[in-house]
TORKEVEX-206733 format. One record per residue (C-alpha): residue number from 0; x, y, z. Coordinates in steps of 0.25 Angstrom, whole numbers, padded with zeros to 4 digits. Example, Ala and Ser with C-alpha at 12.3 -4.5 7.8 and 13.67 -1.06 7.14 Angstrom:
BEGIN
DOSE   num       X       Y       Z
DOSE     0    0049   -0018    0031
DOSE     1    0055   -0004    0029
//
This chain:
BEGIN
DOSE   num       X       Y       Z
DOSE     0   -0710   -0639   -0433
DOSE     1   -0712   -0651   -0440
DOSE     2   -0707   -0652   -0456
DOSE     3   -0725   -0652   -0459
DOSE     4   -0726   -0641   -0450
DOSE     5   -0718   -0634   -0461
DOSE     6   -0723   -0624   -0471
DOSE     7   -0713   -0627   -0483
DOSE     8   -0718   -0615   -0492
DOSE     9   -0716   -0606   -0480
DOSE    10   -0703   -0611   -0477
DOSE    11   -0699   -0610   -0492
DOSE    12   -0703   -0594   -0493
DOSE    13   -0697   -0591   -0479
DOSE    14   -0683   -0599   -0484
DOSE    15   -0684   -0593   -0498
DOSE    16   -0687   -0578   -0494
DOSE    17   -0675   -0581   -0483
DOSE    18   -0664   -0583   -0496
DOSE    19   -0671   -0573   -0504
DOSE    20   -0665   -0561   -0495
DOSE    21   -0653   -0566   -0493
DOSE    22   -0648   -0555   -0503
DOSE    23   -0652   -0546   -0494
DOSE    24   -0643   -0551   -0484
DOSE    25   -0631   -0551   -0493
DOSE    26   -0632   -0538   -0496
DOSE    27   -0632   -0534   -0482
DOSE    28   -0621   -0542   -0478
DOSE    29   -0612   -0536   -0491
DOSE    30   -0614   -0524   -0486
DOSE    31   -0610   -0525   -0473
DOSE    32   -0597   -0532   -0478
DOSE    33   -0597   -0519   -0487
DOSE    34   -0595   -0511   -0474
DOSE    35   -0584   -0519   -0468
DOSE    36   -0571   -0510   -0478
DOSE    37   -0580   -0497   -0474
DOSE    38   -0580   -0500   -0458
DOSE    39   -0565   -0503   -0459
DOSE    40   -0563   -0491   -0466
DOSE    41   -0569   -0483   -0455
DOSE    42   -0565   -0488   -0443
DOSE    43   -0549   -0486   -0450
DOSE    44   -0551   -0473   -0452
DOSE    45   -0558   -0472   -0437
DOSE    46   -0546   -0479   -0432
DOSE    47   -0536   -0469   -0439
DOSE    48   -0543   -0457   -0437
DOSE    49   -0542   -0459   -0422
DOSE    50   -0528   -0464   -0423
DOSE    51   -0525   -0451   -0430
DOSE    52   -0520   -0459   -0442
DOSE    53   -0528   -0451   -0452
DOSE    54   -0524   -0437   -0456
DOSE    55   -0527   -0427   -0467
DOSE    56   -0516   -0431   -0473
DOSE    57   -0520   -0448   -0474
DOSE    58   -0536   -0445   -0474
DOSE    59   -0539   -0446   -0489
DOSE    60   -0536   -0461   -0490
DOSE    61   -0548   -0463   -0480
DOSE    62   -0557   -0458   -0491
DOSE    63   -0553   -0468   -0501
DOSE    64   -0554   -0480   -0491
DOSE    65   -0569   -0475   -0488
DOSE    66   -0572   -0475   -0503
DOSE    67   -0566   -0488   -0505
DOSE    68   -0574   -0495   -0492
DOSE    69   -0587   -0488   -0497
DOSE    70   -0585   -0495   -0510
DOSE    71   -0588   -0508   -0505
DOSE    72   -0602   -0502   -0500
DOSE    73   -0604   -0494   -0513
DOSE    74   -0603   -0508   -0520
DOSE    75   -0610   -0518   -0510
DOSE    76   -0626   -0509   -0506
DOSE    77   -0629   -0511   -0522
DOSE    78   -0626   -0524   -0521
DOSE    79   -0641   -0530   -0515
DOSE    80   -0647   -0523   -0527
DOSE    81   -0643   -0532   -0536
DOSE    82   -0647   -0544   -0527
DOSE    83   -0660   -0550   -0534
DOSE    84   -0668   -0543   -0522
DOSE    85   -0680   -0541   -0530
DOSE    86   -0683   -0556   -0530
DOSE    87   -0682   -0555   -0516
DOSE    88   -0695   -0548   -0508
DOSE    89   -0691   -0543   -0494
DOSE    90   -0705   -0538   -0489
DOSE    91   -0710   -0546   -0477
DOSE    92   -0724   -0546   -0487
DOSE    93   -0717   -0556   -0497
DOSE    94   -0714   -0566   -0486
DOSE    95   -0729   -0564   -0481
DOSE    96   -0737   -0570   -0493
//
């Protein structure tokens, strides 16, 4: 396609509406990172449990490590509601006019 074959308005919307949902994006990608202290923390205690490093005795720690990793999740899902999303329409509708 030649550069008058181009429609430079539809170019400029389609480019536009491309950065406007990046927000969306980061917050997925945050809270995936979120899950990385939680995922550690599970296949540890996996790990131990079949090693039989983990008793009665030693278990109570384990609580806390989980309360700590669900920390980083508890603090990372509010985060995209303070993104700017309302300037940001993601029905297919506004995209169609």
């Amino acid at each position: 396609m030649s550069k008058e074959e181009t429609n430079p308005e539809l170019d400029f919307e389609r480019i536009s509406v491309l950065y406007e949902n990046t927000n969306v994006g980061y917050s997925g990608i945050a809270v995936g990172i979120a899950y990385i202290p939680r995922i550690i923390i599970s296949v540890t205690f996996s790990r131990k449990m079949k090693a039989r490093e983990i008793t009665f005795e030693n278990v109570k720690p384990w609580e806390n490590y989980f309360s700590t990793a669900a920390l980083f999740l508890s603090c990372v899902f509010p985060a995209p509601y303070s993104f700017p999303l309302s300037k940001t329409n993601l029905s297919p509708s506004s995209t169609m006019k």
